[in-house]
N, CA, C and O atoms as a CHARMM CRD file, in Angstrom:
* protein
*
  164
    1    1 UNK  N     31.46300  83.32600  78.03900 PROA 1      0.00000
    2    1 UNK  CA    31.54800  82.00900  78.62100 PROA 1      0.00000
    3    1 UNK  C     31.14700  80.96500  77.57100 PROA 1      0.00000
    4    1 UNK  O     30.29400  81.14700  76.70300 PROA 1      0.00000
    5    2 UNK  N     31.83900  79.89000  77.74800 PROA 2      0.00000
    6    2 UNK  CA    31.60400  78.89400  76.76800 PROA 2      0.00000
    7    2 UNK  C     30.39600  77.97500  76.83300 PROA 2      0.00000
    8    2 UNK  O     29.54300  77.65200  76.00700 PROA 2      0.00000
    9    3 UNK  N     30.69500  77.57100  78.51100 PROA 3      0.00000
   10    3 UNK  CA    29.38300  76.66700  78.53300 PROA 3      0.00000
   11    3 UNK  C     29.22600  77.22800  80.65300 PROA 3      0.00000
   12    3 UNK  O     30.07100  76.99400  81.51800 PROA 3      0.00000
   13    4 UNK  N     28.63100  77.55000  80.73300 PROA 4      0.00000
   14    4 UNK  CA    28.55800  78.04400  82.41600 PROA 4      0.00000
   15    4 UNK  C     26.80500  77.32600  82.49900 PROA 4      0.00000
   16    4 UNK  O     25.74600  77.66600  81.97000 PROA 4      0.00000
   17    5 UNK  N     27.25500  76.02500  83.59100 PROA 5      0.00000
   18    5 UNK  CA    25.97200  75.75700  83.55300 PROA 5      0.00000
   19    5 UNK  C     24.77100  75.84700  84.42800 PROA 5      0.00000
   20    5 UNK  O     23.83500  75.05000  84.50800 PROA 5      0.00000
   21    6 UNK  N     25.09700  77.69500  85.49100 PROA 6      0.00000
   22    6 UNK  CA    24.77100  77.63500  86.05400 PROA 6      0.00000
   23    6 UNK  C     23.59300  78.96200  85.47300 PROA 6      0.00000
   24    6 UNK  O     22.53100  79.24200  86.02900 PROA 6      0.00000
   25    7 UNK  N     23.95400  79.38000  84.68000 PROA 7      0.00000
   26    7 UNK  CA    23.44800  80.75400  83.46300 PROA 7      0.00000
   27    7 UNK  C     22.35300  79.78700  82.69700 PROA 7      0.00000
   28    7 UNK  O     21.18500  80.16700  82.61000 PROA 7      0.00000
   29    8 UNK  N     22.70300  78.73000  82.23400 PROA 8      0.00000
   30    8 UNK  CA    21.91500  77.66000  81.59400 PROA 8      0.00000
   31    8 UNK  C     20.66400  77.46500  82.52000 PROA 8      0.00000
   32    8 UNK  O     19.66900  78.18300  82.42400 PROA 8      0.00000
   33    9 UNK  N     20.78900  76.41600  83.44400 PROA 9      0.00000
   34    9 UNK  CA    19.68600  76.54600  84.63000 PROA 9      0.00000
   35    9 UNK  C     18.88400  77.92100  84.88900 PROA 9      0.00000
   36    9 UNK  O     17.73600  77.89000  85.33300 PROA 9      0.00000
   37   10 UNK  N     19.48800  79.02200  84.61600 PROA 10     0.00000
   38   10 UNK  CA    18.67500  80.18900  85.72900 PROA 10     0.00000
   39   10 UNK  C     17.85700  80.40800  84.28000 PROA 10     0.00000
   40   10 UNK  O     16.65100  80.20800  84.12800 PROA 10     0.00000
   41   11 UNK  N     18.60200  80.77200  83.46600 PROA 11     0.00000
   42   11 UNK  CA    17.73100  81.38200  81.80400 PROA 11     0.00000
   43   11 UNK  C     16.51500  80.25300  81.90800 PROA 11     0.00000
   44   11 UNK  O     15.34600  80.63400  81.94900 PROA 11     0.00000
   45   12 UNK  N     16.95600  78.43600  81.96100 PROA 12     0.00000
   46   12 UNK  CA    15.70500  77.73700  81.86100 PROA 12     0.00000
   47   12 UNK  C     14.62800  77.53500  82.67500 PROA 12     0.00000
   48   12 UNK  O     13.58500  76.93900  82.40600 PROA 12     0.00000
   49   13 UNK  N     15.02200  78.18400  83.89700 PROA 13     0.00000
   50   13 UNK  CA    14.32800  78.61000  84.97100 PROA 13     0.00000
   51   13 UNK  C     14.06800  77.01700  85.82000 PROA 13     0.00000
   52   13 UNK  O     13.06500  76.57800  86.38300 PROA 13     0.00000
   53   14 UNK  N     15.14800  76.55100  85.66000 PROA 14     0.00000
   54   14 UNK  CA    15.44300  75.32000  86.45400 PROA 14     0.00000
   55   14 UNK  C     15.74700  75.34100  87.85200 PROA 14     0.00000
   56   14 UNK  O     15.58900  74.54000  88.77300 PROA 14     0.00000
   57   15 UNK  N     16.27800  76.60500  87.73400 PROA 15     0.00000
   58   15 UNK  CA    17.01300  77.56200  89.25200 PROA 15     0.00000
   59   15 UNK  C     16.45200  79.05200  89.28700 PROA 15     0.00000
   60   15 UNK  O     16.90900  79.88200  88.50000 PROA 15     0.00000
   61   16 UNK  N     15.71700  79.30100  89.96400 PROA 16     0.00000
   62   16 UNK  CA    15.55700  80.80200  90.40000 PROA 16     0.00000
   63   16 UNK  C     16.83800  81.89000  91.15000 PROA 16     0.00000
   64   16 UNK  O     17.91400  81.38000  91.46600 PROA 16     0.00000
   65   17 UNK  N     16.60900  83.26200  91.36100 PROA 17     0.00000
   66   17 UNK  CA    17.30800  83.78400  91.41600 PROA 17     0.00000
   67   17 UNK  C     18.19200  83.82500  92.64100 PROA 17     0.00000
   68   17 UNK  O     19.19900  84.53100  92.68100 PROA 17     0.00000
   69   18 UNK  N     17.69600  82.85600  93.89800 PROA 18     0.00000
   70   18 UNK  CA    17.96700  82.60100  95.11800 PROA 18     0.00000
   71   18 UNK  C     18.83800  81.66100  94.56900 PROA 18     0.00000
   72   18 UNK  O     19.96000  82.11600  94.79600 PROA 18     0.00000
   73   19 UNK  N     18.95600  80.52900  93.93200 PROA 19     0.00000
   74   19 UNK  CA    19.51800  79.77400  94.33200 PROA 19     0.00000
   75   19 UNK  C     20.74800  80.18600  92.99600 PROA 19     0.00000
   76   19 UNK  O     21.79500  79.56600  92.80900 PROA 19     0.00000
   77   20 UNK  N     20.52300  80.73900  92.62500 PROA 20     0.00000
   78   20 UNK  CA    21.66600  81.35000  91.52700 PROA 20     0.00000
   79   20 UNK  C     22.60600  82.48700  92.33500 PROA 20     0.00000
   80   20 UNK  O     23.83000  82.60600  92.38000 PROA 20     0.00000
   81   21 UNK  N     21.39000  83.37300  93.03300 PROA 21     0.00000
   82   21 UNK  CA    22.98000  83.61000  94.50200 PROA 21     0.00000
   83   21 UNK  C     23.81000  82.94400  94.99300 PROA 21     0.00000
   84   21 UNK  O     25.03900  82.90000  94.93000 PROA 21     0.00000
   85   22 UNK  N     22.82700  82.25400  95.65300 PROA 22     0.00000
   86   22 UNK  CA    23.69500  81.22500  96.48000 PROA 22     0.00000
   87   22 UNK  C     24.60800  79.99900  95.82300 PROA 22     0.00000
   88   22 UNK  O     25.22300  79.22100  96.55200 PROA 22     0.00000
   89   23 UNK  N     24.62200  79.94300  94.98400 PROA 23     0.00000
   90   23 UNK  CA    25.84300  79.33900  94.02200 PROA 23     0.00000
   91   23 UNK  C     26.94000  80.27700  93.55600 PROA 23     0.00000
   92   23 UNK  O     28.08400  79.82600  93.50900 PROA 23     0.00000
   93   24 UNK  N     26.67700  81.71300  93.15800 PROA 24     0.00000
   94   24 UNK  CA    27.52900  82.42300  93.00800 PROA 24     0.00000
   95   24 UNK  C     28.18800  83.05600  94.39500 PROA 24     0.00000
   96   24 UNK  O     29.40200  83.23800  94.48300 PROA 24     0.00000
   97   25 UNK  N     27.58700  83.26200  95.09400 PROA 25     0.00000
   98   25 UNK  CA    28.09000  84.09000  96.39900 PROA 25     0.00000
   99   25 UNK  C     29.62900  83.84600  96.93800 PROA 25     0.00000
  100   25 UNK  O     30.44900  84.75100  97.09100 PROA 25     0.00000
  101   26 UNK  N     29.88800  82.29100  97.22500 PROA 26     0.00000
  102   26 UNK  CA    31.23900  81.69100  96.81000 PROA 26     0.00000
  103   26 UNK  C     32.40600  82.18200  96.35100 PROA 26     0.00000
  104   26 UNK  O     33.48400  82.48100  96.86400 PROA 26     0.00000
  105   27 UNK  N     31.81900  82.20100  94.96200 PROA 27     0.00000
  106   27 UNK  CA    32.90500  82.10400  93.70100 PROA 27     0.00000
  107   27 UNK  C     32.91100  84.02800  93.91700 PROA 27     0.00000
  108   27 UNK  O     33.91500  84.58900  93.47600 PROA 27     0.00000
  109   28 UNK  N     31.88400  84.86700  94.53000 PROA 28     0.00000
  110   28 UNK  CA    32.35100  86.53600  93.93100 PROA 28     0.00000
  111   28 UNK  C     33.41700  86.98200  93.71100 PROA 28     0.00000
  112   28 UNK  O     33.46200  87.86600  92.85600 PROA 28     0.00000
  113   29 UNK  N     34.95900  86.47500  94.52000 PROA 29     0.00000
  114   29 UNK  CA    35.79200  86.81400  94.29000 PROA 29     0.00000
  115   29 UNK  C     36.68900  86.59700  92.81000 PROA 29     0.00000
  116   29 UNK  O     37.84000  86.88900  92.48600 PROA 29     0.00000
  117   30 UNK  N     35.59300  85.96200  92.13100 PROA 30     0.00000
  118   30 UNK  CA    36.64100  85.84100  90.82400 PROA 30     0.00000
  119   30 UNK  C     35.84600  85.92600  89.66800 PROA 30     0.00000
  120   30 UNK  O     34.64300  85.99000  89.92300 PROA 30     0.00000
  121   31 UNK  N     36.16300  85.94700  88.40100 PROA 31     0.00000
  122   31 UNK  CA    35.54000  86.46600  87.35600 PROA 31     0.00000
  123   31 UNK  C     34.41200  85.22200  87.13400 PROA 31     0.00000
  124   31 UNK  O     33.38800  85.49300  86.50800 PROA 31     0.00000
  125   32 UNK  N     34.51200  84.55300  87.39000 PROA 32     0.00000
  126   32 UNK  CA    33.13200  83.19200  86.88900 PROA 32     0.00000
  127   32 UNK  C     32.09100  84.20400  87.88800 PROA 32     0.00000
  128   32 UNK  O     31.08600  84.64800  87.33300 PROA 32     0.00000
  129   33 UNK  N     32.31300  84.52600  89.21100 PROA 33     0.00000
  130   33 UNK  CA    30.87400  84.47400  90.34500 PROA 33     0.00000
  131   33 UNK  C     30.75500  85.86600  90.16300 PROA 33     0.00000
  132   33 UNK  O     29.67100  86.24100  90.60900 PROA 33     0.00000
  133   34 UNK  N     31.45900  86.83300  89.66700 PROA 34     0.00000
  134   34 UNK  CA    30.93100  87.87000  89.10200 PROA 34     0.00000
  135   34 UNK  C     30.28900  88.08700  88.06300 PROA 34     0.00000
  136   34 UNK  O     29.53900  89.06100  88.00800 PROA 34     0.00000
  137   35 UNK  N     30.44400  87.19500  86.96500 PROA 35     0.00000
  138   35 UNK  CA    29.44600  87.26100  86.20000 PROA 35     0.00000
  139   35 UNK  C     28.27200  86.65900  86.40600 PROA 35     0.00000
  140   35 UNK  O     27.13100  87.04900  86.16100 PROA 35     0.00000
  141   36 UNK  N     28.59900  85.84100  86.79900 PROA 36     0.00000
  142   36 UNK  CA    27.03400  85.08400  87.63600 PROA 36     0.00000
  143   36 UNK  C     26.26500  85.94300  88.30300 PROA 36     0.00000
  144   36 UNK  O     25.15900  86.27400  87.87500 PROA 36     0.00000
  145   37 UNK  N     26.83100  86.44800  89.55600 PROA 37     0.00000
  146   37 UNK  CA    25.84900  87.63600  89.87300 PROA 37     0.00000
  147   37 UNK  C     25.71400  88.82600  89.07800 PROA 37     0.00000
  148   37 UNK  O     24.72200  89.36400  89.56900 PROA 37     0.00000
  149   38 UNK  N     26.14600  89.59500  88.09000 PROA 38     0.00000
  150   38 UNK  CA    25.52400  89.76100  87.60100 PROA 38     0.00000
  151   38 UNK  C     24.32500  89.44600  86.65500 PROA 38     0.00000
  152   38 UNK  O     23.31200  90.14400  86.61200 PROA 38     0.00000
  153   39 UNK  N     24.54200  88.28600  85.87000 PROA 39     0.00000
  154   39 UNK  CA    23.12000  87.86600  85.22600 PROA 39     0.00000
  155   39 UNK  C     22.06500  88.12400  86.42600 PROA 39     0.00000
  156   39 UNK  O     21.03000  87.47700  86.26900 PROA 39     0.00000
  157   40 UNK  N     22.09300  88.81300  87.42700 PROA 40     0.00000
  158   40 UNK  CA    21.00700  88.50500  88.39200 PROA 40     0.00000
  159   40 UNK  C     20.60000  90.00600  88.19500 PROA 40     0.00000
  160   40 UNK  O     19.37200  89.92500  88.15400 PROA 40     0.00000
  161   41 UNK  N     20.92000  91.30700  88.05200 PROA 41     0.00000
  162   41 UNK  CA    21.11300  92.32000  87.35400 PROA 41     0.00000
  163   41 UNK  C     20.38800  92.87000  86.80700 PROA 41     0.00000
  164   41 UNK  O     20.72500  93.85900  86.15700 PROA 41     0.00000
């Protein structure tokens, strides 16, 4: 990923891992919210 700024937030711990679900949960069906949940992993 080039710039995903939702990986940004969770690494800076701007967003915890709840709310990094719940932003990805959405998108699982496609390659962005799968990688997102995984960084949770």
């Amino acid at each position: 990923m080039v710039a995903c700024p939702e990986e940004i937030a969770f690494v800076q711990q701007w967003i915890d891992a709840a709310a990094l679900q719940k932003l990805a949960t959405p998108l699982a069906k496609n390659g962005y919210g799968q990688y997102l949940l995984n960084l949770l992993k």
